[in-house]
C-alpha positions in Angstrom: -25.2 -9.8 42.7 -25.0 -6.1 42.6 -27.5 -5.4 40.0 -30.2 -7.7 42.1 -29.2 -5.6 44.9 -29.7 -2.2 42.9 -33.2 -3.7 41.5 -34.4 -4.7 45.1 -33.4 -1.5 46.4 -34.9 0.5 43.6 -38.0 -1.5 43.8 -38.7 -1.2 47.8 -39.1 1.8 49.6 -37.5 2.8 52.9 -39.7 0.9 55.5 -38.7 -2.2 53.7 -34.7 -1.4 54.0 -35.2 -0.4 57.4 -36.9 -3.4 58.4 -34.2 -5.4 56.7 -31.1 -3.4 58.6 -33.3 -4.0 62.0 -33.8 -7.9 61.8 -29.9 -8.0 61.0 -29.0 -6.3 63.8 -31.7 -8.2 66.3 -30.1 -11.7 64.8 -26.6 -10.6 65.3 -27.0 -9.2 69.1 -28.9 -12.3 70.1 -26.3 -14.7 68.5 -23.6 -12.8 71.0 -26.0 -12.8 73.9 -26.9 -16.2 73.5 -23.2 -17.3 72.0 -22.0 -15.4 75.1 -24.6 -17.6 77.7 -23.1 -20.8 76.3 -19.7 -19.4 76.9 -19.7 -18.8 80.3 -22.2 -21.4 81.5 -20.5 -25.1 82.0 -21.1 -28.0 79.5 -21.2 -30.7 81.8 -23.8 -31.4 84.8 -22.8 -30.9 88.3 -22.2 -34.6 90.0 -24.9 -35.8 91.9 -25.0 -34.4 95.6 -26.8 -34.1 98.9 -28.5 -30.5 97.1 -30.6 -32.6 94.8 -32.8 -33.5 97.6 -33.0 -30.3 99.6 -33.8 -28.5 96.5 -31.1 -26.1 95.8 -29.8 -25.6 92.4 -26.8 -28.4 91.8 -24.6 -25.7 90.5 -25.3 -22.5 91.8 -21.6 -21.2 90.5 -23.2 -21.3 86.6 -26.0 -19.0 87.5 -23.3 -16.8 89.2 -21.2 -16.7 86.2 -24.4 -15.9 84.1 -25.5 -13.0 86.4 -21.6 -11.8 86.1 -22.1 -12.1 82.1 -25.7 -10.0 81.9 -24.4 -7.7 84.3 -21.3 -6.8 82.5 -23.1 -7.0 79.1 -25.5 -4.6 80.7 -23.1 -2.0 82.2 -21.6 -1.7 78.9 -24.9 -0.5 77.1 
């Protein structure tokens, strides 16, 4: 395993190792922000209720615990 490692990075130049470090870090942060979303936003449906018809959203309280999540997420950057 090492010496593949030491031939691949002898054999590519920077922009290749960069690239590589960059799409590792992208993956990683999306897996929180998405593993984050699923965390805080409920697994089961909202029963059936009078807000179906009018239009509303059935369960407003998972958008407002999504909001909570991106805007903490966000104040911490």
């Amino acid at each position: 395993m090492g010496r593949a490692l030491q031939q691949w990075l002898d054999n590519h130049e920077l922009p290749a190792i960069i690239a590589a470090v960059l799409g590792v870090v992208v993956t990683l942060a999306l897996l929180l922000v998405v593993g984050g979303y699923f965390l805080v936003t409920p697994l089961t449906p909202a029963p059936y209720s009078a807000a179906c018809a009018t239009g509303r959203p059935i369960a407003p309280s998972s958008r407002a615990h999504s909001a909570r999540y991106f805007a903490t997420l966000a104040s911490l950057m």
